[in-house]
PyMOL Python script that loads the backbone (N, CA, C, O; Angstrom):
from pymol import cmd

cmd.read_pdbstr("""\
ATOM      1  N   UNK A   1      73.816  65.227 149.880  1.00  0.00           N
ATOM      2  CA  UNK A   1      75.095  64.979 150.516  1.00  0.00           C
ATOM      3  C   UNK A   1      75.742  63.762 149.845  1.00  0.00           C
ATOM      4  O   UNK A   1      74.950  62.820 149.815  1.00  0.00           O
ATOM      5  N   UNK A   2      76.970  63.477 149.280  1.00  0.00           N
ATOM      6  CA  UNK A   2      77.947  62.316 149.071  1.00  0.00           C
ATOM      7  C   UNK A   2      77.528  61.366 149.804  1.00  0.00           C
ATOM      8  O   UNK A   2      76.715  61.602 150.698  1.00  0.00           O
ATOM      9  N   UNK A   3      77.899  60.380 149.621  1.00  0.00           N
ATOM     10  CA  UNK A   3      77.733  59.178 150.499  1.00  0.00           C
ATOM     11  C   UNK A   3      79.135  58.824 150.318  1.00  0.00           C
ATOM     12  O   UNK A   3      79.811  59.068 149.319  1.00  0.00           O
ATOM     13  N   UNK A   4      79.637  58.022 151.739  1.00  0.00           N
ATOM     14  CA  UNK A   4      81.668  57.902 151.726  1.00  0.00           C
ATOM     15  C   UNK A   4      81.198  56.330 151.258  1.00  0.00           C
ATOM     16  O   UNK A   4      80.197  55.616 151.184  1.00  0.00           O
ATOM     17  N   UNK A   5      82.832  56.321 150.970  1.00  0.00           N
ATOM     18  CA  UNK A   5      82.899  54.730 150.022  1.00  0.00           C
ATOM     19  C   UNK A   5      82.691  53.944 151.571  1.00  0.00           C
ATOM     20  O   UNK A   5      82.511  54.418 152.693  1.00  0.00           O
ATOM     21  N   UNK A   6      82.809  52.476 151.062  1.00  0.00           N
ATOM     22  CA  UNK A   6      82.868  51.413 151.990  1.00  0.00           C
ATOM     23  C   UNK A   6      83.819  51.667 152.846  1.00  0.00           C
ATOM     24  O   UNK A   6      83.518  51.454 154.021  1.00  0.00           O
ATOM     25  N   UNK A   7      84.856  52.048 152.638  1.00  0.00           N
ATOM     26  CA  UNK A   7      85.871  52.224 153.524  1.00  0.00           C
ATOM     27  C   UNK A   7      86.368  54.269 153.347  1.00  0.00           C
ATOM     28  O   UNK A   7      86.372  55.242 152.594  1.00  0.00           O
ATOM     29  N   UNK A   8      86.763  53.669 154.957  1.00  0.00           N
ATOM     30  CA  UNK A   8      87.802  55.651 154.758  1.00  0.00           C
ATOM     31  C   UNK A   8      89.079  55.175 154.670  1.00  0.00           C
ATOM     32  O   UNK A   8      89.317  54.149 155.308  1.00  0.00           O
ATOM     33  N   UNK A   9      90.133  55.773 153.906  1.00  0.00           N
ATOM     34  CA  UNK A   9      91.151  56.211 154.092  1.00  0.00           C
ATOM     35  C   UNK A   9      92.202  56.989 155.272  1.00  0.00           C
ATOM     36  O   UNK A   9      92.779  58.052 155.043  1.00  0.00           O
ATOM     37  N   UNK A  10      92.297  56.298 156.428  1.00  0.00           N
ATOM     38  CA  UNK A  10      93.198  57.151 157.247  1.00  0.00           C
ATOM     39  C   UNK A  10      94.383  57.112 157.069  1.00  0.00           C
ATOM     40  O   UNK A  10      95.023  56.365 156.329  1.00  0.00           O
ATOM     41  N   UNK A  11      94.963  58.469 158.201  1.00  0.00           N
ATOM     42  CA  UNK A  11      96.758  58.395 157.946  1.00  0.00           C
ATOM     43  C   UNK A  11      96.796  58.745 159.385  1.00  0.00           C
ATOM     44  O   UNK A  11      95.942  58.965 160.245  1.00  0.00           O
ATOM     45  N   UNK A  12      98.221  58.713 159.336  1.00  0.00           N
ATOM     46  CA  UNK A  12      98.839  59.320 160.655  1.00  0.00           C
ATOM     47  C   UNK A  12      99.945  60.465 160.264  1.00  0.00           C
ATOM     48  O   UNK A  12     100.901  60.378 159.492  1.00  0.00           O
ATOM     49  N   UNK A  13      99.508  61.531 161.031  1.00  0.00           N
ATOM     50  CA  UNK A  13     100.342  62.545 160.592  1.00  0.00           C
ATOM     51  C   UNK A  13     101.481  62.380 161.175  1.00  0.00           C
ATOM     52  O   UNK A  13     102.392  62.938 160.564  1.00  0.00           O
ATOM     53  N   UNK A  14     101.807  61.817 162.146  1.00  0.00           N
ATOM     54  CA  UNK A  14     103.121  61.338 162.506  1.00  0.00           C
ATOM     55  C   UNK A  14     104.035  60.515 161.879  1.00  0.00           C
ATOM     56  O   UNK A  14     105.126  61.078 161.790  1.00  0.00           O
ATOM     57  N   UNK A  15     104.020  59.418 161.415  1.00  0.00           N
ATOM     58  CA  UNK A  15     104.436  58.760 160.342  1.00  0.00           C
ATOM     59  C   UNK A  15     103.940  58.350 159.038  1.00  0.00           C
ATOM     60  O   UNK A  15     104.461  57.591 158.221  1.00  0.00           O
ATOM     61  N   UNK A  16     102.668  59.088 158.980  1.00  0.00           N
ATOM     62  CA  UNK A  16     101.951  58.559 157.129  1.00  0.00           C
ATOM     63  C   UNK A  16     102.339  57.659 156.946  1.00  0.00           C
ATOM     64  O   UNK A  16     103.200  57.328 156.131  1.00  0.00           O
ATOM     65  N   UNK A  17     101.439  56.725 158.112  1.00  0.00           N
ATOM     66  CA  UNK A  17     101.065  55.431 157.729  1.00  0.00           C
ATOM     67  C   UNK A  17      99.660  55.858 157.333  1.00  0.00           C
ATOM     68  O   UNK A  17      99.153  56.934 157.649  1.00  0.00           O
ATOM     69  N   UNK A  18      98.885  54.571 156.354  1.00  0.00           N
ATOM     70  CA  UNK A  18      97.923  54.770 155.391  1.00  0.00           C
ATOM     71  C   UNK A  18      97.097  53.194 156.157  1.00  0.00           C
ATOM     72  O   UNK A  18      97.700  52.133 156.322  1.00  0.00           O
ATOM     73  N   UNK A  19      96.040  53.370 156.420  1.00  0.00           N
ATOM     74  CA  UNK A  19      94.995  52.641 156.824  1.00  0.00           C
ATOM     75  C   UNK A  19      93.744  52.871 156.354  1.00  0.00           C
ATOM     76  O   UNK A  19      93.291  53.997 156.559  1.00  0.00           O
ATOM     77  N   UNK A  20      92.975  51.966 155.689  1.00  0.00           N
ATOM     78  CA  UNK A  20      91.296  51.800 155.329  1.00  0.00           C
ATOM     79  C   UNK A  20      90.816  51.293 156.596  1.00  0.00           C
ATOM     80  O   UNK A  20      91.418  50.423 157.225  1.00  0.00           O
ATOM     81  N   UNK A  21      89.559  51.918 157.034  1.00  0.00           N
ATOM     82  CA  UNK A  21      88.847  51.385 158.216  1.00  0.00           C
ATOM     83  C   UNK A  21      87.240  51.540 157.512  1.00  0.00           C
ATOM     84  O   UNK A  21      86.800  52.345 156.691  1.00  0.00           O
ATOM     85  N   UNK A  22      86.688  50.533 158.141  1.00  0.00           N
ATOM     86  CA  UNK A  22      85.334  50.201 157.160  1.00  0.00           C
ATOM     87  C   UNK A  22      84.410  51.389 157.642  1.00  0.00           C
ATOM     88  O   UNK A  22      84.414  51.661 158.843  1.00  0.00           O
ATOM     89  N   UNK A  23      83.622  52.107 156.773  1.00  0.00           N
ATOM     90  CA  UNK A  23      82.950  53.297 156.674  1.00  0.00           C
ATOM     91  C   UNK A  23      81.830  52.935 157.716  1.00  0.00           C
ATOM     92  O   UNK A  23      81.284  53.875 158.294  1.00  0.00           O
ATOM     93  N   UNK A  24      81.444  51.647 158.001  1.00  0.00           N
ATOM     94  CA  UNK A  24      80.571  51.715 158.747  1.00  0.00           C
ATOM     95  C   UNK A  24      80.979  51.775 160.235  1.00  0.00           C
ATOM     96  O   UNK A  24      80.050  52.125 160.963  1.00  0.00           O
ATOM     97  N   UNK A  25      82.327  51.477 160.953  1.00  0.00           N
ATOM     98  CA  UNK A  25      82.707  51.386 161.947  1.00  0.00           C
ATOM     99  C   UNK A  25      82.797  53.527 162.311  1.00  0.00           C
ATOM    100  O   UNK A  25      82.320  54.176 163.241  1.00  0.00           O
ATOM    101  N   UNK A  26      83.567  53.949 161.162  1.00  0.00           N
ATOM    102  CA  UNK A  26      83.740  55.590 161.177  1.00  0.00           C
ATOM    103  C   UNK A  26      82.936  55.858 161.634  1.00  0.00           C
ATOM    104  O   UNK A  26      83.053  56.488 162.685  1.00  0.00           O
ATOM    105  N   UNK A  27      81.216  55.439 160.948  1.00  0.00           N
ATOM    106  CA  UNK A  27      80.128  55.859 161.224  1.00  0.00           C
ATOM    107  C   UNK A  27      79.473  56.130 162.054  1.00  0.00           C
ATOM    108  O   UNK A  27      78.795  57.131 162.283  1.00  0.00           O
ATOM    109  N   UNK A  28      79.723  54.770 162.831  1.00  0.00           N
ATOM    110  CA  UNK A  28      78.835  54.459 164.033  1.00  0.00           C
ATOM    111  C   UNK A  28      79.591  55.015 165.149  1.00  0.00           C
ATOM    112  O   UNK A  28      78.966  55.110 166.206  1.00  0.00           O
ATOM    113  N   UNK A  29      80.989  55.461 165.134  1.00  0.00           N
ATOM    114  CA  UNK A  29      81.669  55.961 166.462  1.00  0.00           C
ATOM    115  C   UNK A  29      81.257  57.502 166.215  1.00  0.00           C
ATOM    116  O   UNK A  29      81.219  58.156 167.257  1.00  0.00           O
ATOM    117  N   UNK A  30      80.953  58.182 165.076  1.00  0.00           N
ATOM    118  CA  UNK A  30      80.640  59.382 164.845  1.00  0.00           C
ATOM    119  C   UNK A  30      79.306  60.029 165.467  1.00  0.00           C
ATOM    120  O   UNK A  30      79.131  61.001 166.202  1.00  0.00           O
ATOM    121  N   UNK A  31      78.498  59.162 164.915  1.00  0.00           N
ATOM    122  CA  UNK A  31      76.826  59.379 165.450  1.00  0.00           C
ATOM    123  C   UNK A  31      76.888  58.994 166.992  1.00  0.00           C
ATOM    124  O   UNK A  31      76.203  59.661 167.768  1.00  0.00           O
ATOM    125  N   UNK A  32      77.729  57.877 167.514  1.00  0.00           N
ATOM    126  CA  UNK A  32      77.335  57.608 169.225  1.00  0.00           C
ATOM    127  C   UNK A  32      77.602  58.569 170.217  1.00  0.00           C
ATOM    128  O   UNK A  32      78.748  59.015 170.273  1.00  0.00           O
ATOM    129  N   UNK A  33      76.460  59.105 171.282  1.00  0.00           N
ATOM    130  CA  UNK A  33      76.370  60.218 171.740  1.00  0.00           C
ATOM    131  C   UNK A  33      77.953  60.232 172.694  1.00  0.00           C
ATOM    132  O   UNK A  33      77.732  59.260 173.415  1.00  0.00           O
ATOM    133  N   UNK A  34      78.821  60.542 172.951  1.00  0.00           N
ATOM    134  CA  UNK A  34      79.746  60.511 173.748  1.00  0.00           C
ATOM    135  C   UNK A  34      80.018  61.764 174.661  1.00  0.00           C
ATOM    136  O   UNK A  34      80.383  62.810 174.124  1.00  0.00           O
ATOM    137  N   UNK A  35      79.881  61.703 175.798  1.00  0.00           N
ATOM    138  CA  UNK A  35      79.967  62.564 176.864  1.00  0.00           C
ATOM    139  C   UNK A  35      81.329  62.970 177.108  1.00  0.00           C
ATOM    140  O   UNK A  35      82.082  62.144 177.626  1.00  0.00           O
ATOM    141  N   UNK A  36      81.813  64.262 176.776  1.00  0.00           N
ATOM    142  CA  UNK A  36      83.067  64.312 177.062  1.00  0.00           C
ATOM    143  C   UNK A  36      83.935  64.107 176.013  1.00  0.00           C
ATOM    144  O   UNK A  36      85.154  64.013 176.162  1.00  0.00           O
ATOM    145  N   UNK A  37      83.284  64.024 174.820  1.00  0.00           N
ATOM    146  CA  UNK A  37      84.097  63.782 173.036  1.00  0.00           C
ATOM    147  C   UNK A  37      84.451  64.963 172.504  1.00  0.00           C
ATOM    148  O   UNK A  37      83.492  65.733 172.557  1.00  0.00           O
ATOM    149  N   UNK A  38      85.312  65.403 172.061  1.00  0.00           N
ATOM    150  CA  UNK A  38      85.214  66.786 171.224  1.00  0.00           C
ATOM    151  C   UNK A  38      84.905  66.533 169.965  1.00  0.00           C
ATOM    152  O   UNK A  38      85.543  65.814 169.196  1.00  0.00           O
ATOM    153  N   UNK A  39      83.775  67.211 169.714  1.00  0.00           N
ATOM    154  CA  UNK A  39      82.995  66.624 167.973  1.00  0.00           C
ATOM    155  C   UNK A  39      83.230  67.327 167.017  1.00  0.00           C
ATOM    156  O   UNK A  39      82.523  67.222 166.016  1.00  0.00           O
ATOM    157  N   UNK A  40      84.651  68.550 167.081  1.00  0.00           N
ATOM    158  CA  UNK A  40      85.058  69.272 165.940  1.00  0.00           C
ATOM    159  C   UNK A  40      85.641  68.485 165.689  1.00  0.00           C
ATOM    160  O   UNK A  40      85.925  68.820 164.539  1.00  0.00           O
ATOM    161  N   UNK A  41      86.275  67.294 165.889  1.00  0.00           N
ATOM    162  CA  UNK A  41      87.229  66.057 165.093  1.00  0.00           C
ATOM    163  C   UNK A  41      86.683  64.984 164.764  1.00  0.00           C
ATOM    164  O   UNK A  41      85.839  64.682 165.608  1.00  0.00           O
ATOM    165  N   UNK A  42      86.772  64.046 163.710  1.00  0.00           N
ATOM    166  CA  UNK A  42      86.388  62.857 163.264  1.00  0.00           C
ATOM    167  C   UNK A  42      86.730  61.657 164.497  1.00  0.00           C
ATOM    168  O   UNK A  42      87.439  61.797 165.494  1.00  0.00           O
ATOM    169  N   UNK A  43      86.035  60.564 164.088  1.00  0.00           N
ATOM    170  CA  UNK A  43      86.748  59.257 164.852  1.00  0.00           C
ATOM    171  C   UNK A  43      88.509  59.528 164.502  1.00  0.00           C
ATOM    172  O   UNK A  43      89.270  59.859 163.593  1.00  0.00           O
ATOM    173  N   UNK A  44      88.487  59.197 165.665  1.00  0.00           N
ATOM    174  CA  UNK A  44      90.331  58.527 165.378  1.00  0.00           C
ATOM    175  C   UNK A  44      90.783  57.702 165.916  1.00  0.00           C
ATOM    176  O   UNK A  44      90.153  57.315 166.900  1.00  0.00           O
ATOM    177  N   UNK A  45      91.980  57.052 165.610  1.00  0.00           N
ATOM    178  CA  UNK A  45      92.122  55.564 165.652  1.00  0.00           C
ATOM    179  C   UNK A  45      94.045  55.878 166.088  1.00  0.00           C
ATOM    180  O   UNK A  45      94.909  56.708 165.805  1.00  0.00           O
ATOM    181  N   UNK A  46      93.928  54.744 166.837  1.00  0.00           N
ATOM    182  CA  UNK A  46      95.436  54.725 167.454  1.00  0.00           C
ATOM    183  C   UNK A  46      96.285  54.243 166.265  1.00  0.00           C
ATOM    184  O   UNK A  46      95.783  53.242 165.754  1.00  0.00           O
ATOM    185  N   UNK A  47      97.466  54.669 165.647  1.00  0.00           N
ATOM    186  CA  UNK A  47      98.432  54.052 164.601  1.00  0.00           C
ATOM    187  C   UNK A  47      99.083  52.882 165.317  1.00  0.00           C
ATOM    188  O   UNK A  47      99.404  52.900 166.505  1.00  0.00           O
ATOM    189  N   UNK A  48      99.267  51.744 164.387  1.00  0.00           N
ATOM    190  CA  UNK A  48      99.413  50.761 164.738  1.00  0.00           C
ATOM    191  C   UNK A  48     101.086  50.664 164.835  1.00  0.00           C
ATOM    192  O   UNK A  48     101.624  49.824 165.557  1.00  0.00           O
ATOM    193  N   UNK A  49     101.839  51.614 164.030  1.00  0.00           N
ATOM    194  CA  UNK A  49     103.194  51.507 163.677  1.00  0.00           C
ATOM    195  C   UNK A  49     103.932  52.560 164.713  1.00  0.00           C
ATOM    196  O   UNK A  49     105.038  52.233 165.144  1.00  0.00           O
ATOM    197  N   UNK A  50     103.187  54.165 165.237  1.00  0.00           N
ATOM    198  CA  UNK A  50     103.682  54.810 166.397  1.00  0.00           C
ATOM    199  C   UNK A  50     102.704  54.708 167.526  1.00  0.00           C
ATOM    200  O   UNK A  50     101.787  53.950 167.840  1.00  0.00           O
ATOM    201  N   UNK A  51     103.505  56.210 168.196  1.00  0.00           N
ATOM    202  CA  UNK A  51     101.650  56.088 169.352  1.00  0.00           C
ATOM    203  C   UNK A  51     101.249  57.682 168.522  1.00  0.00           C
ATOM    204  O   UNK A  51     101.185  58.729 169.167  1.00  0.00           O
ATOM    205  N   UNK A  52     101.062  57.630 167.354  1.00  0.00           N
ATOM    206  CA  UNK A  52     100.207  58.905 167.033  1.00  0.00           C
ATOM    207  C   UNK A  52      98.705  58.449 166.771  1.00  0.00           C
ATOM    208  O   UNK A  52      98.308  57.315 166.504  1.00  0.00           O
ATOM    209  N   UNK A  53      98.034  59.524 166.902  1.00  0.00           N
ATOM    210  CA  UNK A  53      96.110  59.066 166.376  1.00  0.00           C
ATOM    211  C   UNK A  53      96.355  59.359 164.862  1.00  0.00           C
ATOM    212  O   UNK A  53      97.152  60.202 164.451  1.00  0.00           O
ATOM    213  N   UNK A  54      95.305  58.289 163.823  1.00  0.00           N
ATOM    214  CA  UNK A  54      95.127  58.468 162.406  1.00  0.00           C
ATOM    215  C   UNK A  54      94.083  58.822 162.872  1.00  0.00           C
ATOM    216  O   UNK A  54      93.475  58.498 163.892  1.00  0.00           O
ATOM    217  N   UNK A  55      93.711  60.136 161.358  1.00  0.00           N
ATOM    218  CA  UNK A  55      92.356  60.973 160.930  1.00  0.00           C
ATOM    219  C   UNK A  55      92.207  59.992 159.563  1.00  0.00           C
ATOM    220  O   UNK A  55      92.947  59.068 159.224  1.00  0.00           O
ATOM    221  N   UNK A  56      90.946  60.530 158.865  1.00  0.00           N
ATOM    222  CA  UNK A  56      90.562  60.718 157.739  1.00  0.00           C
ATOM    223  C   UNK A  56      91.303  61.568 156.607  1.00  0.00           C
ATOM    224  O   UNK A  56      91.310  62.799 156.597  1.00  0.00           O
ATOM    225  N   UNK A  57      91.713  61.034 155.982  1.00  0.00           N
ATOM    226  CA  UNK A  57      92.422  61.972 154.193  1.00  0.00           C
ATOM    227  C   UNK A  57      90.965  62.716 153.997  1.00  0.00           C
ATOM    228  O   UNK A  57      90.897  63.934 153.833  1.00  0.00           O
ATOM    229  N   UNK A  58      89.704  61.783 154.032  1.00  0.00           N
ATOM    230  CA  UNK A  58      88.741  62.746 153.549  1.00  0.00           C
ATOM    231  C   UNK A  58      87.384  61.538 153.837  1.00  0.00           C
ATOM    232  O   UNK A  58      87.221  60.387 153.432  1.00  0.00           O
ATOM    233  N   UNK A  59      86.314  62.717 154.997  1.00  0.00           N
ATOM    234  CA  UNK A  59      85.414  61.831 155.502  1.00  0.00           C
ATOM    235  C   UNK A  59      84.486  62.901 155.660  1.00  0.00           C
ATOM    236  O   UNK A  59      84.913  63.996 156.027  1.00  0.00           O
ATOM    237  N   UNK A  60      82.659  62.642 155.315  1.00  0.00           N
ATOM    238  CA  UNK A  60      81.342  63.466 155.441  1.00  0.00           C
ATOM    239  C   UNK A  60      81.167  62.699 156.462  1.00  0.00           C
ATOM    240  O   UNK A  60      80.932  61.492 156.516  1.00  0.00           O
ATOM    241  N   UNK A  61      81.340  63.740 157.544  1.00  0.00           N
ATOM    242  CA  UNK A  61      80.837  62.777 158.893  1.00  0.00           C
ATOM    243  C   UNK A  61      79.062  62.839 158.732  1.00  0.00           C
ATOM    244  O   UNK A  61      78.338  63.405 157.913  1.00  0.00           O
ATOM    245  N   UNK A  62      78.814  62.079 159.781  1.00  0.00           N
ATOM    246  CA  UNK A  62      76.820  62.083 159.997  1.00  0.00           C
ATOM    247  C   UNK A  62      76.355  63.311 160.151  1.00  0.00           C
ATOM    248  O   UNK A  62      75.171  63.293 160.486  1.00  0.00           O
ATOM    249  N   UNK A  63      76.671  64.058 160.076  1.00  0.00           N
ATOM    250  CA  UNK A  63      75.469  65.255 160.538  1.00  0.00           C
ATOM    251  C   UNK A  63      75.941  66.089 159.190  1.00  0.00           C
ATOM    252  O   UNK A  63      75.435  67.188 158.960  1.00  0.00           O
ATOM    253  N   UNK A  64      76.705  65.650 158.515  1.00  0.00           N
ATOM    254  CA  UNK A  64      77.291  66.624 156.682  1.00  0.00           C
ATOM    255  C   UNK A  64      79.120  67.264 157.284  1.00  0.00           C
ATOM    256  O   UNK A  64      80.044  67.434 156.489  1.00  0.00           O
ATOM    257  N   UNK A  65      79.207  67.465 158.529  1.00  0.00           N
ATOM    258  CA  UNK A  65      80.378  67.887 158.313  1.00  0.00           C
ATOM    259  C   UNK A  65      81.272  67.374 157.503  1.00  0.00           C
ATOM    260  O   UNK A  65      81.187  66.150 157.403  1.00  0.00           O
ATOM    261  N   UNK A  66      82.563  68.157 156.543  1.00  0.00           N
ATOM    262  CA  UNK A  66      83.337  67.582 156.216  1.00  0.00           C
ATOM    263  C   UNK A  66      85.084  67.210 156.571  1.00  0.00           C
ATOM    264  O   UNK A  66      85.593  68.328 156.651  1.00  0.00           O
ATOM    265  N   UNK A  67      85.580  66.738 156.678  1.00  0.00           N
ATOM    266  CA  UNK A  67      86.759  66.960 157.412  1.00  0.00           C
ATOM    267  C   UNK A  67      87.713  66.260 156.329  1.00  0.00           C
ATOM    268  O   UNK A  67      87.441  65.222 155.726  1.00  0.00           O
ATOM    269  N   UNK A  68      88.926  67.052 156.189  1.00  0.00           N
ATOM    270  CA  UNK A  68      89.998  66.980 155.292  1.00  0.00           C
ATOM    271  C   UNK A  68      91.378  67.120 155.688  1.00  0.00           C
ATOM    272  O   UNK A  68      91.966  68.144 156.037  1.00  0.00           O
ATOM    273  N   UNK A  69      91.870  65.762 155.566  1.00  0.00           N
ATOM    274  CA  UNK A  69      93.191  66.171 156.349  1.00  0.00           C
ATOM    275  C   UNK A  69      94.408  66.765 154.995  1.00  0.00           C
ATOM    276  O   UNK A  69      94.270  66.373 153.837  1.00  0.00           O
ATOM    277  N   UNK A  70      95.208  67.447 155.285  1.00  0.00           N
ATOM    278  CA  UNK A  70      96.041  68.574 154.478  1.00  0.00           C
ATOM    279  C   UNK A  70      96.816  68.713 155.381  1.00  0.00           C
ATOM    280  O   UNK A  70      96.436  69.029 156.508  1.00  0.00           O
ATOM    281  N   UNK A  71      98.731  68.395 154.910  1.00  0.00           N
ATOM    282  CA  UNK A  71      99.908  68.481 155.579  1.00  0.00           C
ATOM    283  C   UNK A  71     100.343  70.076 155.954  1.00  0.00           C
ATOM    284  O   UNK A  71     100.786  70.824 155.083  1.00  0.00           O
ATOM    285  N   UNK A  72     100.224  70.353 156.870  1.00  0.00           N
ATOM    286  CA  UNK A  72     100.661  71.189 157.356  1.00  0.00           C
ATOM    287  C   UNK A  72     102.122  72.011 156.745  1.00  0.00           C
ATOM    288  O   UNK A  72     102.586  72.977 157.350  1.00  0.00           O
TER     289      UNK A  72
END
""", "prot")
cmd.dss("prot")
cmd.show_as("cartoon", "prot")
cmd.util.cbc("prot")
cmd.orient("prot")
């Protein structure tokens, strides 16, 4: 399996804004058991510039999934 850089690359599909968040923070919200999470989606993170959630451009979550974000 790849190993992701130090950091991911997020966006917001609402305004493509562009944010690095450190690979180990992605990580650790990915693997923590969460009750009530839907785990077909990556971590996501509130945009700092709207109220949309940023994904990953491109992240191997913990268990190998891959997730790729692509503009609709």
């Amino acid at each position: 399996m790849k190993k992701n850089k130090d950091e991911i690359e997020y966006i917001c599909p609402k305004c493509k804004t562009k944010e690095l968040i450190p690979t180990e923070i992605v990580e650790m919200l990915d693997a923590a058991d969460q009750i009530g999470v839907d785990t077909s989606v990556p971590p996501r993170f509130d945009c700092s510039k709207c109220n949309g959630k940023m994904v990953p451009i491109y992240y191997i979550g913990v268990k190998g999934r891959v997730y790729e974000y692509k503009e609709n």
